[in-house]
PADOTI-79635 format. One line per 3 residues: their letters; for each residue z, x, y of C-alpha. Coordinates in Angstrom, 1 decimal, padded with zeros to 4 digits, always signed. Layout:
<pts>
a = Z X Y ~ ...
</pts>
This chain:
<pts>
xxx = +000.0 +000.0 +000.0 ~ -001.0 +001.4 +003.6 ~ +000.1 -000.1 +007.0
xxx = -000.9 -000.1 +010.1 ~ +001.9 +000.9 +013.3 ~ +001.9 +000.4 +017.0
xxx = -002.1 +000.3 +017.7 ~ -002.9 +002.9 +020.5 ~ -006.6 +003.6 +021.6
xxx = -006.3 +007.7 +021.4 ~ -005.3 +007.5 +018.2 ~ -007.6 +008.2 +014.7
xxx = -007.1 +005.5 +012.2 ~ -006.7 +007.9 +009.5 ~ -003.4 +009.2 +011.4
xxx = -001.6 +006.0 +011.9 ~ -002.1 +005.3 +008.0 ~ +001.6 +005.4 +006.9
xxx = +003.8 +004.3 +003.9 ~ +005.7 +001.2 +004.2 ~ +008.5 -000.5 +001.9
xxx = +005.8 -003.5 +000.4 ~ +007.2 -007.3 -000.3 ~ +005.3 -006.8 -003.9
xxx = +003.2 -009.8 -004.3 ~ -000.1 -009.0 -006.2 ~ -002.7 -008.4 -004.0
xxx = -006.7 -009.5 -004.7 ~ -005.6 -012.2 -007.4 ~ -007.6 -014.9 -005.3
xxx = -010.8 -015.1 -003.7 ~ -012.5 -017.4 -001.4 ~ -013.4 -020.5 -003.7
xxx = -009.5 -020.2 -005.3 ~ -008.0 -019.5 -001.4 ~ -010.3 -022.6 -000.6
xxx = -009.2 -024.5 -003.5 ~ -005.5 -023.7 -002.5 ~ -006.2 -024.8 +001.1
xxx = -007.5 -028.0 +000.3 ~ -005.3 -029.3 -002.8 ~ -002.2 -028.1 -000.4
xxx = -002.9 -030.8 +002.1 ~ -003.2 -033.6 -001.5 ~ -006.2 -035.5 -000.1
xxx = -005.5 -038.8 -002.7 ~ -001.7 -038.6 -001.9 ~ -001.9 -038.4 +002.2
xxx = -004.7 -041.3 +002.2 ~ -002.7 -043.4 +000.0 ~ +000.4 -043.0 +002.3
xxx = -000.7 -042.8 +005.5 ~ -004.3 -045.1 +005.8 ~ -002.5 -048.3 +005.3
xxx = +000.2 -047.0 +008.2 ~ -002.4 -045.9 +010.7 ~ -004.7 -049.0 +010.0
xxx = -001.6 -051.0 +011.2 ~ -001.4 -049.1 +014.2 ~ -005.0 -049.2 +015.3
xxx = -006.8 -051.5 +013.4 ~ -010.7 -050.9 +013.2 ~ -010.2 -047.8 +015.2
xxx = -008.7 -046.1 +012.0 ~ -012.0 -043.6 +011.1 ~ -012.0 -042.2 +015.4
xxx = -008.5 -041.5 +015.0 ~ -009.3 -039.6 +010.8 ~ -012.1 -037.8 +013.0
xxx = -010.2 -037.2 +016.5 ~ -007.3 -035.7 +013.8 ~ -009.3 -033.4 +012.7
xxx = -009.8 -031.3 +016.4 ~ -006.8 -029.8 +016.7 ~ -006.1 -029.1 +012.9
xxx = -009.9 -027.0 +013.5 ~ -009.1 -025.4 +016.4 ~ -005.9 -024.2 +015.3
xxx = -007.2 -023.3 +012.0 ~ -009.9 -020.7 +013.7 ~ -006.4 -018.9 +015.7
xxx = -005.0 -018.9 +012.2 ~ -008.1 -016.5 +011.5 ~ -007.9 -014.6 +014.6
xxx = -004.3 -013.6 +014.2 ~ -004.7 -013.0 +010.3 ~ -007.3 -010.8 +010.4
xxx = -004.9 -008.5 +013.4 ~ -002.1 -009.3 +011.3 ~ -002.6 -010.3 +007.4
xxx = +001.3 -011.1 +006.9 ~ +002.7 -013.6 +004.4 ~ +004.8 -014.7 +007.1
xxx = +002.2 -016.4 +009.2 ~ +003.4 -018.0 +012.1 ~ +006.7 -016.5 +011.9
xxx = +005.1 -013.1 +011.7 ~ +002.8 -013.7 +014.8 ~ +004.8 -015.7 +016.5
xxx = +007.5 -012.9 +016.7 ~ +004.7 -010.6 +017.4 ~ +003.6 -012.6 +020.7
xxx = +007.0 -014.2 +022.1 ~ +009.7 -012.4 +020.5 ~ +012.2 -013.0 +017.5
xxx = +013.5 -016.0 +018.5 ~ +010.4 -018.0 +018.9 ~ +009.4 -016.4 +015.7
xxx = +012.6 -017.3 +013.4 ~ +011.7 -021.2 +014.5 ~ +008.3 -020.9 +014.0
xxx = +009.1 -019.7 +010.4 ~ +011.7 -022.5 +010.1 ~ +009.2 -025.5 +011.0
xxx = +007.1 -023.9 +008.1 ~ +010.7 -024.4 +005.9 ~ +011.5 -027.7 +007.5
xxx = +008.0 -029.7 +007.0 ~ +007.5 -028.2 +003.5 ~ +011.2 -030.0 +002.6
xxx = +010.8 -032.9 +004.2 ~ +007.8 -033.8 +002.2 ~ +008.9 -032.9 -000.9
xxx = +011.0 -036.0 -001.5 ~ +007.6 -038.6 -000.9 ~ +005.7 -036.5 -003.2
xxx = +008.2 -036.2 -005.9 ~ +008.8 -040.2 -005.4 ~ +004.7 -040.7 -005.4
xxx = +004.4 -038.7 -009.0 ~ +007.7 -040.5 -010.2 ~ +005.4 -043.9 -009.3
xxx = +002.5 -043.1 -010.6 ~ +003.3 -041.7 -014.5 ~ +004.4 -045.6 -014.8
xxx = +002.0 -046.9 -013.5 ~ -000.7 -044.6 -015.3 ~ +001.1 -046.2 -018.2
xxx = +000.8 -049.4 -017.3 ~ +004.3 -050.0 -016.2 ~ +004.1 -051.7 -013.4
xxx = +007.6 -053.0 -013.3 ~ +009.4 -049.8 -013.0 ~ +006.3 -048.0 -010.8
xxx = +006.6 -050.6 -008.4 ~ +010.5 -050.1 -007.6 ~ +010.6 -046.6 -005.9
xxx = +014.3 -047.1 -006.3 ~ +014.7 -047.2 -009.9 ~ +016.6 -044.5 -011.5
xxx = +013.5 -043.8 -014.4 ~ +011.3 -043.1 -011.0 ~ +013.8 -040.7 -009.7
xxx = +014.4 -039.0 -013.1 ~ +010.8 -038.4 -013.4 ~ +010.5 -037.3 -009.4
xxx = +013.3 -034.7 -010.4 ~ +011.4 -033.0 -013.1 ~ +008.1 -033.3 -011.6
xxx = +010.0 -030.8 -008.6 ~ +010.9 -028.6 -011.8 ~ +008.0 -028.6 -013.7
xxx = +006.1 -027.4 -010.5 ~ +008.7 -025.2 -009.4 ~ +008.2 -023.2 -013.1
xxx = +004.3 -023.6 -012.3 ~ +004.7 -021.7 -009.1 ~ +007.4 -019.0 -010.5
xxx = +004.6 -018.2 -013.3 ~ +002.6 -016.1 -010.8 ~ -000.5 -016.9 -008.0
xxx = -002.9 -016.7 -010.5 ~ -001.9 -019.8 -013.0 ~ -001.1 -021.4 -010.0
xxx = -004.5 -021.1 -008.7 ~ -006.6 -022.1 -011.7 ~ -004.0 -025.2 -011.9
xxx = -005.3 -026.1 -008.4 ~ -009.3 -025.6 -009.3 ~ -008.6 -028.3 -012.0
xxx = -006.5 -031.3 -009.8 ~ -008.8 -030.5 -007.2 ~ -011.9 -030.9 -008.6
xxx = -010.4 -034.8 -010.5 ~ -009.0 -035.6 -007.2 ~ -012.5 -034.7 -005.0
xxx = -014.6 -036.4 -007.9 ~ -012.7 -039.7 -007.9 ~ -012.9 -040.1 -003.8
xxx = -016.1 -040.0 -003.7 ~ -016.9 -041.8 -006.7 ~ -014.5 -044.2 -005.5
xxx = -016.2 -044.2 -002.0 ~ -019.6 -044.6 -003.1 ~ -019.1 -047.7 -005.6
xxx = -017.1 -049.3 -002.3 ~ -020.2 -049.2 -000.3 ~ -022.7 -049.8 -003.4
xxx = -020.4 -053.0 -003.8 ~ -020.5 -054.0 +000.0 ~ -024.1 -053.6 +000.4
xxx = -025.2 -055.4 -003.0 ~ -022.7 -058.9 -001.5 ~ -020.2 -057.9 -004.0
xxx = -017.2 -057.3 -001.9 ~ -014.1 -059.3 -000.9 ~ -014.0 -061.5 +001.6
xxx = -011.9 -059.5 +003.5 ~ -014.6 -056.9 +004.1 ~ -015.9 -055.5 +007.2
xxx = -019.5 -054.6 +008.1 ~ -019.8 -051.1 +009.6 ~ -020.0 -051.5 +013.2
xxx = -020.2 -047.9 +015.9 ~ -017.5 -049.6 +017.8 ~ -014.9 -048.2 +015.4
xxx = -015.8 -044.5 +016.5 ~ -014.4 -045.8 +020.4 ~ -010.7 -044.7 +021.1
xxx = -011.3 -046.7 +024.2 ~ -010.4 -049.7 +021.8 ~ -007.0 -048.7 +021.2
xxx = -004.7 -050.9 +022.8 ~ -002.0 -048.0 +024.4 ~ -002.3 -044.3 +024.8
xxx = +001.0 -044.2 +023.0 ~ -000.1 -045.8 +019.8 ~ -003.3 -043.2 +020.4
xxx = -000.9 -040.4 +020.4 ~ +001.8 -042.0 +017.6 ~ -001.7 -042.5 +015.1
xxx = -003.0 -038.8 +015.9 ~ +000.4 -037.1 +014.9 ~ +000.5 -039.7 +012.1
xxx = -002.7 -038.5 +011.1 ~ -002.2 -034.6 +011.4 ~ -000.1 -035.7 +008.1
xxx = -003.1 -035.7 +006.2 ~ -004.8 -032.5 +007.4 ~ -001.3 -030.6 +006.9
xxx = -001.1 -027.4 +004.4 ~ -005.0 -025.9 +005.2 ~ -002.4 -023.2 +006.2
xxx = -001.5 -022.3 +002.6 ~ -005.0 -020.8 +002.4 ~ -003.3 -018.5 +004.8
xxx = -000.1 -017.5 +003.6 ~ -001.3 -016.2 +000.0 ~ -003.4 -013.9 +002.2
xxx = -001.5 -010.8 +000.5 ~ -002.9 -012.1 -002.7 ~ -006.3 -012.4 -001.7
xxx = -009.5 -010.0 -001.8 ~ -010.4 -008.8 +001.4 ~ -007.2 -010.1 +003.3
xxx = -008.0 -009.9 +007.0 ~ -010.8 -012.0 +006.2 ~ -011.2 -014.2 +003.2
xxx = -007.7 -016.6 +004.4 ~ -008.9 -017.1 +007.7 ~ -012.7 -018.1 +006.5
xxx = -010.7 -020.4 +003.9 ~ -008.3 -022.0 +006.1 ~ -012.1 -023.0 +008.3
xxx = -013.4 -024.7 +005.8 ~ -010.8 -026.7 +004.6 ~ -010.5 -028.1 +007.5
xxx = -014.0 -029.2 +007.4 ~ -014.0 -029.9 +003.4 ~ -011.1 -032.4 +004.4
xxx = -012.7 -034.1 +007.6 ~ -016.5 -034.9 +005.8 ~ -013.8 -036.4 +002.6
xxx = -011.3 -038.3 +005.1 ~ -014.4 -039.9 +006.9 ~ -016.3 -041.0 +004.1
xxx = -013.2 -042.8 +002.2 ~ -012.0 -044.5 +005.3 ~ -015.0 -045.9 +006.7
xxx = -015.8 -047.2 +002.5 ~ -012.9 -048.4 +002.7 ~ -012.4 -050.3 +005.5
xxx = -016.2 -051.4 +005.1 ~ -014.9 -052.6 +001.7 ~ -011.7 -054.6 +002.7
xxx = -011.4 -054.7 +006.1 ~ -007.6 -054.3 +008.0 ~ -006.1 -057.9 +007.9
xxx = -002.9 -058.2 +006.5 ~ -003.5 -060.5 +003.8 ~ -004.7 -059.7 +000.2
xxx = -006.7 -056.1 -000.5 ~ -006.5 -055.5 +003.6 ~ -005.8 -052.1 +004.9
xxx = -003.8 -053.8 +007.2 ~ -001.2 -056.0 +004.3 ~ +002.2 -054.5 +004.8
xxx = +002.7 -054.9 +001.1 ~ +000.2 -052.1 +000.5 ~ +001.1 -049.8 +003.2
xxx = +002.8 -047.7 +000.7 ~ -000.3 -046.9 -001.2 ~ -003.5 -048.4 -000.5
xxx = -005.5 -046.9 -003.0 ~ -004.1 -048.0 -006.0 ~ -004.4 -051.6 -004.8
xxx = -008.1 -050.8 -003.6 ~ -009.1 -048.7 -007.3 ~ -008.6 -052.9 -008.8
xxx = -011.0 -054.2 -006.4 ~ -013.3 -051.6 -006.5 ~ -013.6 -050.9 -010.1
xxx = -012.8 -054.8 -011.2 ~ -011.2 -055.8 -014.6 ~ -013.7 -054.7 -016.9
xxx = -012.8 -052.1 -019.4 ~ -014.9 -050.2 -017.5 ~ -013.0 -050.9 -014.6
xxx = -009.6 -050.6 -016.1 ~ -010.8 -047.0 -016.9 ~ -011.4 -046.0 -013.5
xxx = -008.5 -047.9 -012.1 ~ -006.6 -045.4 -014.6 ~ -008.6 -042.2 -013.2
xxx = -007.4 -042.9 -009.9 ~ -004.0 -043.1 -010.5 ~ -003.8 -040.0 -012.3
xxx = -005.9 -038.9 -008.9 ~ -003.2 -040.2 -007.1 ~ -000.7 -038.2 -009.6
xxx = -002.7 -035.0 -009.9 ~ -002.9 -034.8 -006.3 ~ +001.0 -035.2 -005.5
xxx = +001.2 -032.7 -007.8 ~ -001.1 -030.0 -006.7 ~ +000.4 -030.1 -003.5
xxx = +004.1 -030.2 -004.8 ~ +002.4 -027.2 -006.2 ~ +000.9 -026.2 -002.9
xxx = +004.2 -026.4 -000.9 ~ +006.5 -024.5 -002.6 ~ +003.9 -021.7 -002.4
xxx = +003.5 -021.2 +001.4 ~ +007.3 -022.2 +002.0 ~ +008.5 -019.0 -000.8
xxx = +005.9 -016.9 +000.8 ~ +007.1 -017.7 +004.4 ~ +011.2 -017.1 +003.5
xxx = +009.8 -013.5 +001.7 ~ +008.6 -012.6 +004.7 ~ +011.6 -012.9 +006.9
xxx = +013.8 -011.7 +004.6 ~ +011.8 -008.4 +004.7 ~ +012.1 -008.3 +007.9
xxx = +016.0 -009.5 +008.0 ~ +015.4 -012.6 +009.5 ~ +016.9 -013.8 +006.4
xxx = +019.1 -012.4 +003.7 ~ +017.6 -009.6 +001.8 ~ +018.1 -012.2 -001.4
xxx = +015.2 -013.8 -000.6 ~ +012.9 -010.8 -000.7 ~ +013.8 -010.3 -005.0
xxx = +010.5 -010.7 -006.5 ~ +009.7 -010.9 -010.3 ~ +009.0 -007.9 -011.8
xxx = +006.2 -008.9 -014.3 ~ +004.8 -012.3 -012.6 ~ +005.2 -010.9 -008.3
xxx = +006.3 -014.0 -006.9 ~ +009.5 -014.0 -005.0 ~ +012.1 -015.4 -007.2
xxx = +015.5 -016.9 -004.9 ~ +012.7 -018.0 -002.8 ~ +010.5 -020.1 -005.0
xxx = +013.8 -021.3 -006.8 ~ +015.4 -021.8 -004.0 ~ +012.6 -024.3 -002.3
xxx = +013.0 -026.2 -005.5 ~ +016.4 -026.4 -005.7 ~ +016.8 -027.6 -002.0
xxx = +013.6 -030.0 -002.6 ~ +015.7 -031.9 -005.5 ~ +018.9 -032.4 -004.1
xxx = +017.3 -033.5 -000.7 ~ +015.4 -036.2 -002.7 ~ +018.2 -037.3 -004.7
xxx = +020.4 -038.0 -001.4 ~ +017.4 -039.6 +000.5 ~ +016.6 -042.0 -002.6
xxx = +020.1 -044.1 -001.8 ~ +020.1 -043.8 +001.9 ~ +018.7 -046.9 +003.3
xxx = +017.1 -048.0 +000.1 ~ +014.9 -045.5 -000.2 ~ +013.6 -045.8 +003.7
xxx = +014.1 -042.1 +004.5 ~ +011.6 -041.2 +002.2 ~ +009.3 -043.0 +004.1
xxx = +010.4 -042.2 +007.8 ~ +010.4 -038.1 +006.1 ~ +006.8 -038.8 +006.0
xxx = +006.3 -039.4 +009.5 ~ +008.9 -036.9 +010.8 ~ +006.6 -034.2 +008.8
xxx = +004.4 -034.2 +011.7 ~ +006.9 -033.5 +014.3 ~ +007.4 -030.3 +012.6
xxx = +003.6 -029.7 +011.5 ~ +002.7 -029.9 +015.1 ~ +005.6 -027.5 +016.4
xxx = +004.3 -024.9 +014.2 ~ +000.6 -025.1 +014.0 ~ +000.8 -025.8 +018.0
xxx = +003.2 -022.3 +018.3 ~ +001.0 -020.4 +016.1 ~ -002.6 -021.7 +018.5
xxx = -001.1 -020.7 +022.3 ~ +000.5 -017.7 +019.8 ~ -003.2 -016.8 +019.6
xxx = -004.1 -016.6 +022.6 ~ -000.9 -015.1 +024.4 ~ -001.6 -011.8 +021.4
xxx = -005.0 -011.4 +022.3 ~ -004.7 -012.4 +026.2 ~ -005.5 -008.9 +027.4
xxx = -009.0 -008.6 +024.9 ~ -010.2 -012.3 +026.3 ~ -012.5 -011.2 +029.1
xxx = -013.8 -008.7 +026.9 ~ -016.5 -011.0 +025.8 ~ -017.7 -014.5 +025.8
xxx = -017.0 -015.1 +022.0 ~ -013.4 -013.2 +022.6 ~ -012.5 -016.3 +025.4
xxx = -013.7 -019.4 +023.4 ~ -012.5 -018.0 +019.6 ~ -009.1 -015.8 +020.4
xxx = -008.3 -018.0 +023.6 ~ -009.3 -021.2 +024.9 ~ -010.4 -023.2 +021.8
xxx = -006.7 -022.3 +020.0 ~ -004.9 -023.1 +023.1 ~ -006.3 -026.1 +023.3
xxx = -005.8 -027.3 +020.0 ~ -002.3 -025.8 +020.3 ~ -001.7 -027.4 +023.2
xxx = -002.7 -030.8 +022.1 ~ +000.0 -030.7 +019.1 ~ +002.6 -029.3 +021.3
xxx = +002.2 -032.3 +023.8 ~ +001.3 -035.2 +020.8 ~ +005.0 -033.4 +019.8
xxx = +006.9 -034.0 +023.4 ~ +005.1 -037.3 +023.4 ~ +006.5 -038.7 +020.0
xxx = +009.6 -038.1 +020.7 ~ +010.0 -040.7 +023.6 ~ +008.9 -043.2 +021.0
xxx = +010.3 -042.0 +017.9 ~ +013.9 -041.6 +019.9 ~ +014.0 -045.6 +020.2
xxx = +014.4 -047.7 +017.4 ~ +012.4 -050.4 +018.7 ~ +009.4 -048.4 +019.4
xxx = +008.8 -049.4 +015.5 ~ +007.7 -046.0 +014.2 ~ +010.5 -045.6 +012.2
xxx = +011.7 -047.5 +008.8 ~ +015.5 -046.6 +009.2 ~ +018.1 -046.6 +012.2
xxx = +021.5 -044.9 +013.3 ~ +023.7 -045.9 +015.1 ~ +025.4 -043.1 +017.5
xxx = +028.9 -043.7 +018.0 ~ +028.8 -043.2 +021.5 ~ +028.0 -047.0 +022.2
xxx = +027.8 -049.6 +019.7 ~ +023.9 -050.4 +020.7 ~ +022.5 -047.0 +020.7
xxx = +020.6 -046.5 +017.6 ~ +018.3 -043.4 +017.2 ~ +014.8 -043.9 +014.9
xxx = +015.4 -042.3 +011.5 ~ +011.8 -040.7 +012.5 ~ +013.4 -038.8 +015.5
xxx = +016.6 -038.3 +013.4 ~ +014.8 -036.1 +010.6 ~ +012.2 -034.3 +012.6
xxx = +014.0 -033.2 +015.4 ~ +017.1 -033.6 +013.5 ~ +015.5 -030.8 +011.3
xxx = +014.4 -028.6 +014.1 ~ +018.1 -028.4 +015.5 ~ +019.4 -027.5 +012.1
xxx = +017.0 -024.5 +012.2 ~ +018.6 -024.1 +016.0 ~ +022.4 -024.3 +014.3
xxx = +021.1 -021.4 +011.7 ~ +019.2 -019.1 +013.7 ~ +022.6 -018.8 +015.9
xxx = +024.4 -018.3 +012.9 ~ +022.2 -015.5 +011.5 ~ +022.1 -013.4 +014.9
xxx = +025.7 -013.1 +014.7 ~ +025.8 -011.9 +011.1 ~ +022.5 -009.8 +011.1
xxx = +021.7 -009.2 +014.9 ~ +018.6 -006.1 +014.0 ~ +016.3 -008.4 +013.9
xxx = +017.2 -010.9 +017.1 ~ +017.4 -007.2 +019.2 ~ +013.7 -006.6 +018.2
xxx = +014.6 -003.8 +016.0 ~ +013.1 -004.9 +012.8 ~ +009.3 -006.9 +014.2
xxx = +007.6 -006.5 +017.5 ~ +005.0 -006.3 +018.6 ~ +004.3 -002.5 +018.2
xxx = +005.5 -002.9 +014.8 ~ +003.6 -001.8 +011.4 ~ +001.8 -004.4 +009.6
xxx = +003.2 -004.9 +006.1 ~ +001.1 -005.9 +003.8 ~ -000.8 -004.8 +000.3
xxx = -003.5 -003.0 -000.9 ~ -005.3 -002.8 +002.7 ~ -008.3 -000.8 +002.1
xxx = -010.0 +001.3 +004.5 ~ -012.1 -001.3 +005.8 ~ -009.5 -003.8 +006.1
xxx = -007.4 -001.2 +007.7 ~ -009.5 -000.9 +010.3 ~ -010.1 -004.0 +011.1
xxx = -006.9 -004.7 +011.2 ~ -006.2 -001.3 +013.7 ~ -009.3 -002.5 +015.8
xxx = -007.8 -005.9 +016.2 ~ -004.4 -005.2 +017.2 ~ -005.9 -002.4 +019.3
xxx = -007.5 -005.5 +020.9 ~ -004.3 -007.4 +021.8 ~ -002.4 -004.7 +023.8
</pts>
């Protein structure tokens, strides 16, 4: 392993080549198509439609495919500063790494922390959707249907383990895991997608359906910029964990470039699959509130299972299908169960290498290089958070988690785009493609989270604003009740506030800037000469 120190212009790359102390993952397991694969399968296409479509439907009605396609802007524009800083900086770490770099340690310990908060948070709704869906694969549609029944939560628990053990395995199994889920999920979307259309246009659809109409591609429809704002953060939900592409960068071939290219493409992968399905979709049923509508209240949970009956009918034929999508459904919770312990142990490596953390978290597994207390730990923490959630408010928390992912999805992906352009702010006027790629374009994206962020919370603070499925009451006053939505998001960005304040005072090096600055050496595996100075050049760039 080489690494690169403080860049400075007078010196030769070959005498800034230094030994560092390496984190020990195995480097050029993956390439592009596998870091693709990863990138995609973390953000569980089936799974985020099914949860969140019936949810943002209700919000906006018709509108729903401006705000899929509107979604995907910022997610794109943040995703090309992603590449920027990885190929300067090919760390693990990601945002917490760069956003150190750019503002400092304690910017950087929370950016690493809304990585570790979302990836939590989310674990309980996908544990609960896989719990679900085995019954109902099986035809079980008694127990399947009560997310509160102790046989669902049993089954949530060991899905958390059984993915967990996946992931402690090593990158590779993981990987060739994801190829599989990924390609039965992608398959049955657009199969799925096409036979709602074939259906429409043939006179064979509901009565609820809708005929395509432009208007639906017009954000001037929406009835307040606040439900405009609450539907896009809503929506970054389903675009979340392109990012993963990024943080197995130290496992991939040709580092400083093959995440970056990944984490671009997902992004567009997931936009062309998020269009097509909801615009079939709502050509198909339409968004009342009665029967298969995107809109019923009933189905808001999961829209796709009810839609796979209409689509497919009750033919044996039919009931075959119906079948393929719930394991879809299944296989897709799964893959990014899968997908989020990954980035979330790769993340907590990282600043424990750098002593952000404690050093436990650094132990990696001698014959499969993964970091063990990390990957454990993230499972650990996953299944005790879903067993307390499961009998809070009947279950409601796991629903209100869902939303309150994209408080922290937007802190982090909006610190890690103006990240980009504060590192290379001194190389911007260098050249044209310099001020669109390393500065303006991830600003703005990062910018647009970051205020979508500072929006929310007005409405998600507020019960009443209706964004949330649970309340508390504060005991302040007996009519102040904070949304459950608020409560867990920016509940969970305070915690990280509580423990960063504890850490400094235990293991101040790294709040003093002793440990990661931005003149320090990039730590990473296996860079070859090329990659080495790339990386050399682009950090070279930045000062």
């Amino acid at each position: 392993m080489v690494s690169a120190p403080s860049p400075n212009p007078l010196t030769p790359i070959d005498a800034v080549v230094e030994r560092a102390p390496i984190k020990g993952l195995k480097g050029g397991a993956l390439g592009l198509v596998s870091t693709v694969v990863i990138g995609v399968a973390s953000t569980a296409p089936a799974y985020s439609l099914a949860a969140t479509l019936g949810l943002v439907v209700a919000a906006v009605g018709l509108q729903s495919p401006i705000i899929v396609a509107l979604a995907f802007v910022p997610a794109f524009l943040v995703a090309m500063g992603y590449k920027e800083l990885n190929r300067a900086d090919p760390d693990c770490g990601t945002t917490f790494t760069w956003a150190t770099r750019a503002f400092g340690p304690k910017t950087g310990w929370m950016g690493g922390w809304g990585i570790v908060a979302a990836d939590v948070l989310v674990m309980a709704s996908l544990a609960q959707v896989a719990g679900q869906y085995v019954f109902l694969l099986f035809g079980a549609d008694g127990i399947g249907g009560d997310p509160t029944s102790g046989w669902v939560l049993l089954i949530g628990v060991l899905f958390i383990v059984l993915m967990t053990w996946i992931c402690y395995r090593g990158i590779e199994l993981s990987a060739k895991i994801q190829t599989v889920l990924l390609g039965l999920e992608a398959t049955m979307l657009i199969v799925m997608s096409v036979v709602a259309l074939i259906r429409f246009w043939v006179g064979k659809a509901p009565s609820t359906a809708s005929g395509p109409r432009l208007s639906w591609f017009n954000p001037l429809h929406i009835g307040s910029f606040s439900t405009f704002v609450s539907a896009m953060l809503l929506m970054l939900f389903i675009y979340w964990g392109w990012d993963s592409a990024v943080s197995v960068n130290e496992e991939t071939k040709d580092s400083t470039r093959t995440p970056g290219r990944a984490a671009v493409i997902s992004t567009v992968l997931l936009v062309l699959i998020y269009v097509l399905v909801t615009v079939s979709a709502q050509i198909f049923a339409g968004v009342g509130e009665k029967g298969i509508g995107l809109g019923n209240p009933d189905n808001s949970g999961d829209v796709l299972s009810v839609l796979g009956k209409a689509i497919f009918g009750s033919s044996w034929v039919g009931s075959f299908f119906t079948h393929l999508l719930i394991l879809m459904v299944l296989s897709s919770a799964a893959a990014s169960t899968q997908t989020t312990i990954l980035p979330t142990a790769r993340t907590t490596l990282s600043m424990a290498v750098y002593k952000a953390l404690p050093s436990s978290f650094a132990k990696m597994h001698p014959k499969y290089l993964i970091p063990t207390v990390s990957t454990l730990a993230m499972g650990g923490v996953s299944i005790v958070l879903y067993l307390a959630t499961n009998f809070v408010s009947g279950g409601n928390v796991i629903a209100d988690s869902v939303t309150a992912v994209g408080v922290c999805v937007g802190f982090y992906y909006g610190l890690t785009g103006v990240a980009c352009a504060w590192y290379y702010r001194r190389n911007l006027l260098s050249s044209p493609r310099n001020f669109f790629i390393q500065g303006l374009l991830p600003l703005a994206g990062g910018l647009m989270l970051l205020f979508a962020l500072v929006w929310s919370a007005k409405d998600d603070w507020n019960f009443a604003s209706d964004q949330s499925y649970t309340s508390w009451l504060i005991p302040i006053s007996p009519h102040w009740r904070i949304g459950g939505v608020f409560l867990l998001g920016f509940g969970s960005l305070l915690i990280g506030v509580v423990l960063m304040i504890i850490w400094r005072i235990v293991r101040p090096e790294f709040f003093r800037g002793e440990i990661l600055n931005a003149d320090s050496p990039t730590l990473v595996p296996d860079l070859d000469d090329a990659d080495l100075a790339r990386v050399v050049a682009a950090q070279q760039a930045s000062v």
